[in-house]
C-alpha positions in Angstrom: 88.7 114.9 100.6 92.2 115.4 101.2 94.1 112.8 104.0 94.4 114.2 107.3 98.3 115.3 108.1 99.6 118.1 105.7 103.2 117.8 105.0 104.4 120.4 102.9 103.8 122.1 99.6 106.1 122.5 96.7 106.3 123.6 93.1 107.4 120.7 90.9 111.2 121.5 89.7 112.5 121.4 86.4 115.0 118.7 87.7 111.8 116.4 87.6 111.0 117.4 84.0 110.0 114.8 81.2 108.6 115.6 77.4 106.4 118.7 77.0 106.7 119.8 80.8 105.2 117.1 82.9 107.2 115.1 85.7 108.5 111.6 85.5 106.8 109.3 87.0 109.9 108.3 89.2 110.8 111.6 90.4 107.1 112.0 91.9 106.9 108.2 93.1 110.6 109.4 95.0 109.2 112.4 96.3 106.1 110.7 97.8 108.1 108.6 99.8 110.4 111.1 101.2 108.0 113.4 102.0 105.3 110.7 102.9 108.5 109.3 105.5 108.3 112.4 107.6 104.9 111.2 110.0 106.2 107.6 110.1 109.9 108.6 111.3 108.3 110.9 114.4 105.8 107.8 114.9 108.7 105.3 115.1 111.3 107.7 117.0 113.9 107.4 114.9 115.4 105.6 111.5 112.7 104.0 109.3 113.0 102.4 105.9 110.5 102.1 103.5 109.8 98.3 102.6 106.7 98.5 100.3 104.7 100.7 98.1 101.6 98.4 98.3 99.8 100.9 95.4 100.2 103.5 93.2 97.3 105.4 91.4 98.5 108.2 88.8 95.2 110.3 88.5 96.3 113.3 86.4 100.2 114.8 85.6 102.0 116.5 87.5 103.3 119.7 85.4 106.8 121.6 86.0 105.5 124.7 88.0 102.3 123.0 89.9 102.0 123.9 93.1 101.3 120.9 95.2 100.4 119.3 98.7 102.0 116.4 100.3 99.4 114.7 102.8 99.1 111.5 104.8 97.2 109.1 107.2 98.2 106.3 109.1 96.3 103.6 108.4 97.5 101.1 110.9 101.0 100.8 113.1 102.1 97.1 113.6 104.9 95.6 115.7 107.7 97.5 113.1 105.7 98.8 111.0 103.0 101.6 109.5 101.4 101.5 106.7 100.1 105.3 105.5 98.1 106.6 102.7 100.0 109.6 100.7 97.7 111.6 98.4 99.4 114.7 96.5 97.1 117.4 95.3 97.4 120.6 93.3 95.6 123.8 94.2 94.9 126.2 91.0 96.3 129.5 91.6 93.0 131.0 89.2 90.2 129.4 90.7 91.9 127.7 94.0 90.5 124.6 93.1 91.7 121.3 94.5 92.7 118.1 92.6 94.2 115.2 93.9 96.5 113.9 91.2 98.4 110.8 93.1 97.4 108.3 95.5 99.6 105.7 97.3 99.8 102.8 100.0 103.2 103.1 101.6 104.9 100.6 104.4 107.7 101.9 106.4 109.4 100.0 109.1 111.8 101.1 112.2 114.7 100.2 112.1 118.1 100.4 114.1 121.1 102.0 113.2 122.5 99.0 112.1 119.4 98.5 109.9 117.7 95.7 111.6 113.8 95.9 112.1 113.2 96.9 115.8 110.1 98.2 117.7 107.7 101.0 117.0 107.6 102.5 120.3 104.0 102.5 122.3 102.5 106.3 122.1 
């Protein structure tokens, strides 16, 4: 099933738009991790940065047009850090059937506004 958090939804812009009406690979991996930032950035309180995309799973492409669904789960919060799971899936207009189409393990850390690492602050 889908990961717990909903983000947002979105159609997939032509800016994104490779050969015969799919995304780029980039412009999805990008979009992930600015939309997959969101629950970190209230977790930490403040500035984050991201520091690793541990994995990356392409399951099916993303076509210009496709509605789709941004969600995560936070997997574990370190010292600095947490780690979430971002899943993207599209929802048929026709039948309103669900299919996850990317996967990804993401690491942000807190950081100050001089960019050092710093504390996540206790919940």
């Amino acid at each position: 099933g889908q990961a717990g958090h909903a983000l947002q939804q979105r159609g997939a812009g032509l800016g994104a738009l490779q050969r015969r009406g799919f995304c780029a690979l980039a412009q999805c991996v990008g979009t992930c991790r600015q939309r997959g930032a969101v629950q970190p950035a209230r977790i930490a309180r403040g500035r984050i940065a991201t520091v690793a995309i541990d994995s990356m799973v392409f399951l099916r492409p993303l076509k210009v047009g496709d509605i789709v669904g941004f969600y995560t789960e936070v997997l574990s919060v370190g010292r600095s850090s947490i780690k979430i799971l971002i899943e993207v899936w599209k929802t048929d207009d026709l039948t309103g059937l669900h299919t996850k189409l990317t996967e990804g393990l993401f690491t942000f850390v807190a950081i100050d506004d001089d960019g050092n690492t710093r504390p996540v602050p206790p919940a």
